[in-house]
N, C-alpha and C positions, 0 to 999 in steps of 0.2 A: 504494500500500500504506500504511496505517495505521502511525501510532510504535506500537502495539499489536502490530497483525503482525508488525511487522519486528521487534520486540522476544522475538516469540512466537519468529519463526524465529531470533534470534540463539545464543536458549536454548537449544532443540531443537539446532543444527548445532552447540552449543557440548558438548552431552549429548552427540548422536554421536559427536564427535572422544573424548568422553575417554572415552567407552565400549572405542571402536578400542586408544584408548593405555593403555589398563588393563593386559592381559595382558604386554606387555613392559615397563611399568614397575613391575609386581610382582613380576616376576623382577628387574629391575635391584636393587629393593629388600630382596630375599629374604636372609633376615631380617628380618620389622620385628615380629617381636611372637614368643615361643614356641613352640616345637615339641614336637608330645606324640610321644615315643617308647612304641610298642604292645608288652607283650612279651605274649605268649600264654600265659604261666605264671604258676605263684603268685612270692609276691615271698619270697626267702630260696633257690632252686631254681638250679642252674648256669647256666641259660640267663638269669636274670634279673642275678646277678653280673656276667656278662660287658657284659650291658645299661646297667647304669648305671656301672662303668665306662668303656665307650667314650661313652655319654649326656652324661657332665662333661664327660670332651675336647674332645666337637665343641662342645658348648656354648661351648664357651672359643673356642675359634677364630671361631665364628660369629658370636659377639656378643649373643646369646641363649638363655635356659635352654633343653635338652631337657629334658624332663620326663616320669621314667617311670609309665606308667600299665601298669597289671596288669591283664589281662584274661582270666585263666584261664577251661579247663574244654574239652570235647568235644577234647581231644587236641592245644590251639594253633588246632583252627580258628574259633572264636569269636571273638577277636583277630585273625586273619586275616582274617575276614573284615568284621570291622570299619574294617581298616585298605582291602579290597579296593573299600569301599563308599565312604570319604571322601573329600573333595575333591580333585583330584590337582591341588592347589597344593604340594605338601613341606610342610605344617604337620603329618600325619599320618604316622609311618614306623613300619614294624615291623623288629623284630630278633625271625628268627626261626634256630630249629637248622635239623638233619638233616631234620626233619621237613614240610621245603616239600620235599623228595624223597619222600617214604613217603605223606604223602595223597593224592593224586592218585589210589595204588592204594590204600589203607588205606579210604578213604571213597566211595562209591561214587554215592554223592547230599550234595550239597554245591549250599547256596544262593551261591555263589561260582564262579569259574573259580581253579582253586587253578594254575595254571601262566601263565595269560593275564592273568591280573587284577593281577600285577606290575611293575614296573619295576626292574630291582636294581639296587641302590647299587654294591655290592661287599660281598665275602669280609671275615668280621673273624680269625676263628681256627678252629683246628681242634682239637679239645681233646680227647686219649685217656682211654679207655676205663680201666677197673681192675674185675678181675674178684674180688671180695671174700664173704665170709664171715661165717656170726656166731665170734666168737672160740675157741669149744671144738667147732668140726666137728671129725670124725674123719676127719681130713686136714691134712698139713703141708706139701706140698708141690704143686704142679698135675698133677704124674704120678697121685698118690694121688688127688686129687681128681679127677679124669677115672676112674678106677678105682669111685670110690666114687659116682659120678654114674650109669655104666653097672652098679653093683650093684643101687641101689637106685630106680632110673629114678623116676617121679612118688612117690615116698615121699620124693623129696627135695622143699620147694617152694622154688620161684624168685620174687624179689618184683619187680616194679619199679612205677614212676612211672604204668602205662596205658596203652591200648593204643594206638602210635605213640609214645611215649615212646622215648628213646635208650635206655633200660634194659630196655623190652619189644625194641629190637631186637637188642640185643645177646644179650639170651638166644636168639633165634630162631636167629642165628648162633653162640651157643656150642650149643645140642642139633643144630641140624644136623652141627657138625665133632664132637662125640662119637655123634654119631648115636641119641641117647637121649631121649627125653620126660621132662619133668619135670611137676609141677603147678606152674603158672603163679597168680601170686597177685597181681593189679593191686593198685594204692592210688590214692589222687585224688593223688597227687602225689611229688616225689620223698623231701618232707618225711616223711610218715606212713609208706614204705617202709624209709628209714634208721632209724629208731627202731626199728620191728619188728623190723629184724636185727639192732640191736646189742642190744638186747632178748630174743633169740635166738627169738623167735616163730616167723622163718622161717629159713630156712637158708642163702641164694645171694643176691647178686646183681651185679647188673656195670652199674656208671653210670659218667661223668666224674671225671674229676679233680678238677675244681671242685666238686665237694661230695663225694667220698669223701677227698682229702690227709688233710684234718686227722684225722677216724675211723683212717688208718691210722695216722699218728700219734702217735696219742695210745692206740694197742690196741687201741682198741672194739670193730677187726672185725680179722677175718686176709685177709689180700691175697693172691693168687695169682700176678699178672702183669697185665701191661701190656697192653693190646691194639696196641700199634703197634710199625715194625718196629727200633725203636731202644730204650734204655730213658732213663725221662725223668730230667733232674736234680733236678726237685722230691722223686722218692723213687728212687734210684740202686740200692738193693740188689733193688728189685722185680726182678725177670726179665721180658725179653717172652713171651709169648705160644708164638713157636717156640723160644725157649731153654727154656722146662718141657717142650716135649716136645706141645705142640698147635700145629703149625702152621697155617697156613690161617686165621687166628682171629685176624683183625685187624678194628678197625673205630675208627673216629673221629668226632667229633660236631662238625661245622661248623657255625658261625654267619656267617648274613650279613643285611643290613641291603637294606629292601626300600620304595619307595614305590608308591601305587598307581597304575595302568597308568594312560597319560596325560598322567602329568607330565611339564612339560617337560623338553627335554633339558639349559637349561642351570640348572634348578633342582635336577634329578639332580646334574650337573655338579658344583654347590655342594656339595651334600650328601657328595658322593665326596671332592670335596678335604678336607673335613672330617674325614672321615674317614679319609683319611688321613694326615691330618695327629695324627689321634688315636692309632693305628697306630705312629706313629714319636714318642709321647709316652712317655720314660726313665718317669715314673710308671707308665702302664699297664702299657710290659711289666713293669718290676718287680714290678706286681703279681699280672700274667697268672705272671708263672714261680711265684711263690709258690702258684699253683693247679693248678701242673704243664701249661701252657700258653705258649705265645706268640703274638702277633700274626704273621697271615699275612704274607708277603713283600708287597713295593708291587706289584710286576707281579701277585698273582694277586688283588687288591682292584682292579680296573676292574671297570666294570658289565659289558662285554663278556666277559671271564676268565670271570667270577661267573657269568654267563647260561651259556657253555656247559659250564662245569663244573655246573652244578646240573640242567640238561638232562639230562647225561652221566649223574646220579646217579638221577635219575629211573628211567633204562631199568635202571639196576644192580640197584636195589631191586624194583623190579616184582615178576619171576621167581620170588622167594625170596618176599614176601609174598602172592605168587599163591595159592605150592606150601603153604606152612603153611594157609590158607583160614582167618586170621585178620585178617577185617575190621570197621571199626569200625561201623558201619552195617547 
């Protein structure tokens, strides 16, 4: 054999081996360069608050920025399916709500696998509902306003965020427990809907905590109740849900943090400890409670919890967005 050949083959077997050694020493390295956190919403929206929030923490523990990228529009699956597409190295992660439960049935043709096409991190928070007002309805209380919703059925309208929106589904679940239709009144977001109601343009609606605290407030809007079955410490006078006198009329807006299907297990791995480690950062929840929130417990942020809790929700939702025959698609 030739110094050439044997030089050719020293190359080639030298390219092989590190071909082979690539994949585990890019996880041993994981981190070595930024991570883009996906949110599927606009940027200023409660899902996206919560995003860059927990986005610093892990940063900080990782040893490299998250960085959030905004990729609104078609109801979060745009961004989902963005993230469903990219490399499943962890360089790409989505934080998404309630609504990696509700597409599945909400969208019925999806260039994605919206169940399969996942790996989850784990659970970050669950964040209640507030069912609110423009400030001068003719109603003060949530007795009254269940009264005055079954008076005047769609002459009332209801705004939210779009259709799969934690605000579209809360209405779905508040006219089924009064059993009344309203007129339903989308917006590209959950920005353009708060306006309009403290604007008094429309009359209803019911989003997170994370973007209505401060409106209640500050007056903007009149609050009704809580959707969950405790009442929270961010606003303590609220009432739940079954103290006004509607029970049944719970609902909560989970976030959790998700890479695409693929990745390895101990690149997930990283990612979980991270985040939990974000999780149990005195900042975050500090500032999670200032939003009428807190970070989920450590035992229910495992990627295992998270997979069959989000399963679980899957089959919850279905039913109810069957029976309404409000889909996005």
């Amino acid at each position: 054999m030739t110094s050439i050949s044997r030089r050719a083959l020293s190359v080639a077997i030298t390219a092989v081996a590190a071909g082979l050694a690539t994949p585990a020493l890019a996880q041993a390295n994981f981190p070595n360069r930024p991570i883009s956190m996906v949110i599927p919403f606009a940027a200023g929206g409660p899902t996206d608050t919560v995003g860059r929030l927990i986005a610093q923490a892990m940063g900080a523990d990782l040893g490299q920025p998250v960085v959030v990228e905004n990729s609104g529009g078609a109801g979060g699956t745009i961004g989902a399916q963005r993230v469903a597409s990219a490399r499943p190295d962890g360089y790409t992660i989505l934080l998404h709500h309630i609504g990696m439960a509700t597409i599945p049935t909400l969208y019925r043709r999806l260039a994605y696998d919206p169940v399969n096409g996942f790996e989850p991190i784990g659970m970050v928070t669950e964040v209640p509902m507030t069912l609110i007002a423009r400030r001068n309805i003719e109603a003060t209380n949530l007795s009254e306003l269940v009264a005055l919703i079954r008076q005047r059925g769609e002459g009332l309208n209801y705004a939210n965020a779009g259709i799969g929106a934690a605000s579209h589904l809360c209405g779905l679940l508040l006219m089924k427990a009064v059993d009344t239709r309203m007129t339903t009144v989308p917006y590209r977001g959950t920005g353009p809907a708060m306006n309009d109601l403290v604007s008094g343009t429309v009359d209803l609606m019911c989003d997170q905590t994370t973007n209505t605290t401060e409106q209640i407030r500050a007056g903007t809007v009149r609050a009704f109740a809580v959707t969950t079955p405790e009442r929270i410490a961010a606003l303590p006078d609220l009432p739940t849900s079954a103290q006004g006198g509607l029970p049944g009329f719970e609902v909560s807006v989970w976030h959790g943090l998700y890479a695409p299907r693929g990745t390895p297990a101990a690149i997930v791995a990283r990612l979980n400890q991270a985040l939990v480690k974000a999780l149990q950062d005195p900042a975050v929840a500090s500032r999670f409670a200032d939003l009428g929130t807190a970070p989920v417990p450590i035992a229910r942020a495992t990627p295992e919890v998270h997979r069959a809790f989000w399963q679980a929700d899957i089959a919850k939702w279905r039913p109810l967005i069957q029976a309404a025959g409000q889909f996005a698609d």
